[in-house]
C-alpha atoms as a printed R data frame, in Angstrom:
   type eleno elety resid chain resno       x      y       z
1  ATOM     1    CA   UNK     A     1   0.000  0.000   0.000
2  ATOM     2    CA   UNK     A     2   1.091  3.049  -1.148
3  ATOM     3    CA   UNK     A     3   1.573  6.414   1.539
4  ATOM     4    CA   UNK     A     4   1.869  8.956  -1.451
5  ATOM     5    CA   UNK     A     5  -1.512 10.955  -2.064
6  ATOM     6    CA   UNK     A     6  -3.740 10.636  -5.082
7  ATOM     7    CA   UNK     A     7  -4.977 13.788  -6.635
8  ATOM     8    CA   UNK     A     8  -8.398 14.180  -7.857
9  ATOM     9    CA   UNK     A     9  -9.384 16.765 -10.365
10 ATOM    10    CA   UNK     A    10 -13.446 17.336 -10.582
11 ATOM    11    CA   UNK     A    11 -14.257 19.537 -14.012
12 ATOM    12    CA   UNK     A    12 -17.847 20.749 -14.908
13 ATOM    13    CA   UNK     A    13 -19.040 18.430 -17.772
14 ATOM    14    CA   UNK     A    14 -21.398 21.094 -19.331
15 ATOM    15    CA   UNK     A    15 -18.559 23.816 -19.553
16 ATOM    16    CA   UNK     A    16 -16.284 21.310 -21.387
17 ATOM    17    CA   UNK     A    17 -13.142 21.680 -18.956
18 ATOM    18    CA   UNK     A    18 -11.812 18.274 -19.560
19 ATOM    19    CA   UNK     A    19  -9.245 19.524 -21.745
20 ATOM    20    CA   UNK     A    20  -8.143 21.718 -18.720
21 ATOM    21    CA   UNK     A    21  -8.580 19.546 -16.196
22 ATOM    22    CA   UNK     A    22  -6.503 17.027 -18.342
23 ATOM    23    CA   UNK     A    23  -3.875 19.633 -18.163
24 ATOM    24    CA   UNK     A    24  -3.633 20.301 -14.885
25 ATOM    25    CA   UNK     A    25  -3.419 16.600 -14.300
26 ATOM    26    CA   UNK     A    26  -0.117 16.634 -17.108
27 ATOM    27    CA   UNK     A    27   1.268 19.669 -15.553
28 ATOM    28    CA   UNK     A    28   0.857 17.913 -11.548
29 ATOM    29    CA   UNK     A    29   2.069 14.445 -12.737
30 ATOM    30    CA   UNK     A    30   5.235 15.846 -14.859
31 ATOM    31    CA   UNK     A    31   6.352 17.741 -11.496
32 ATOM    32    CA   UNK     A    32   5.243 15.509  -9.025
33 ATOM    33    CA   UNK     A    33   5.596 11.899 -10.975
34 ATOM    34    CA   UNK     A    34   7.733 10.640  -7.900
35 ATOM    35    CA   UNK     A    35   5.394 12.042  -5.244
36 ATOM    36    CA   UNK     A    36   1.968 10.905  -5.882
37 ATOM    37    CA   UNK     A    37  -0.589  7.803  -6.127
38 ATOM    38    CA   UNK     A    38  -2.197  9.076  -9.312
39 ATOM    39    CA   UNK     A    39  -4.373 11.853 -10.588
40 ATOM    40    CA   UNK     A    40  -7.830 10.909 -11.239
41 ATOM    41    CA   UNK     A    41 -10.105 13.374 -13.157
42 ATOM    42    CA   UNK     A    42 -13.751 13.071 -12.019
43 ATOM    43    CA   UNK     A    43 -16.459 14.319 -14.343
44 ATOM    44    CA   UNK     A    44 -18.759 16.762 -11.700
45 ATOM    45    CA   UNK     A    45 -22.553 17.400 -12.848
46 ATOM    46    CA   UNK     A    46 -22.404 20.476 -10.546
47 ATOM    47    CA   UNK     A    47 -22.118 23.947 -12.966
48 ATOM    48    CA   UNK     A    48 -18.903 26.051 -12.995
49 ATOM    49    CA   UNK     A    49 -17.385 23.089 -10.600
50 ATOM    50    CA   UNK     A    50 -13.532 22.747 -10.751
51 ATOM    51    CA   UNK     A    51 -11.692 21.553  -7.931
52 ATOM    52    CA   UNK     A    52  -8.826 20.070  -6.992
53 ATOM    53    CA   UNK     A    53  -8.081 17.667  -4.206
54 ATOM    54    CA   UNK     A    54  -5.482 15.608  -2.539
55 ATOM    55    CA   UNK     A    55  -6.636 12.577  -0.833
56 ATOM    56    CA   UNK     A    56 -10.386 13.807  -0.555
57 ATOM    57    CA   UNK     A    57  -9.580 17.651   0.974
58 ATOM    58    CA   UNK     A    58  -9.528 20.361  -1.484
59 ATOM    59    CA   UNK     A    59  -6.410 21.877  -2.516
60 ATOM    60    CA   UNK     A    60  -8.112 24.077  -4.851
61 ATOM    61    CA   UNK     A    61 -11.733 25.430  -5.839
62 ATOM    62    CA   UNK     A    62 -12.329 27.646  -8.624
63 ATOM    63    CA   UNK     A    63 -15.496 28.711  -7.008
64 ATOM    64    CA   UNK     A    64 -13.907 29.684  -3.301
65 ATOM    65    CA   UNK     A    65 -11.375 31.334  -5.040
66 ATOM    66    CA   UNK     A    66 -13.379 33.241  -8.250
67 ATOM    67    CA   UNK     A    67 -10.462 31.901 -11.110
68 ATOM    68    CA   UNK     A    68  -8.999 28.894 -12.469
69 ATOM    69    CA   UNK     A    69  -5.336 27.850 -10.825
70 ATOM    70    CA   UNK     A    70  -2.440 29.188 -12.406
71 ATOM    71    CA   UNK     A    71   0.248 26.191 -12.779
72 ATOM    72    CA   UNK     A    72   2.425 27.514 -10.787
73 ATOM    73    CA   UNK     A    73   0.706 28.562  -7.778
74 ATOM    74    CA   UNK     A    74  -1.240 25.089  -7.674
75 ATOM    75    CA   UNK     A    75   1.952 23.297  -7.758
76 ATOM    76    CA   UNK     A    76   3.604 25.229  -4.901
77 ATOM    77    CA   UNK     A    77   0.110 24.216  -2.564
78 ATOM    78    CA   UNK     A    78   0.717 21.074  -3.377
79 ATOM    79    CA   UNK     A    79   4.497 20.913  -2.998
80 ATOM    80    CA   UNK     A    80   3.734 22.500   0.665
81 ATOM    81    CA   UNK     A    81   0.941 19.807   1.195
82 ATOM    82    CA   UNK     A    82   3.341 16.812   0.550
């Protein structure tokens, strides 16, 4: 069993953000490959929804915050997280 933490992605089906969500997921497992479980990306029925999450608590939420994660800063929560 496996102590790394798995990352899941939740995208808005209706807005068609799999291609971002996708990307996120590329950009997380191409920095972290070493460091995590997996990435899953979970189609959400809920409007506007994107969030991130690592290991069920949310790392990121486009709707607390009011914008989609730049690369950068999303990578540095999760670098502090793990």
């Amino acid at each position: 069993m496996s102590n790394k933490p798995a990352i899941e992605i939740e995208y808005c089906i209706g807005c068609r953000w799999l291609l971002r969500a996708a990307w996120v997921a590329q950009e997380l497992l191409s920095t972290f490959e070493a460091d995590l479980a997996g990435v899953a990306l979970k189609p959400g029925s809920e409007g506007g929804i994107f969030e991130v999450r690592i290991d069920g608590e949310t790392l990121w939420s486009r709707k607390a915050e009011g914008r989609f994660p730049e690369a950068k800063e999303l990578k540095q929560r999760l670098r502090d997280r793990i």
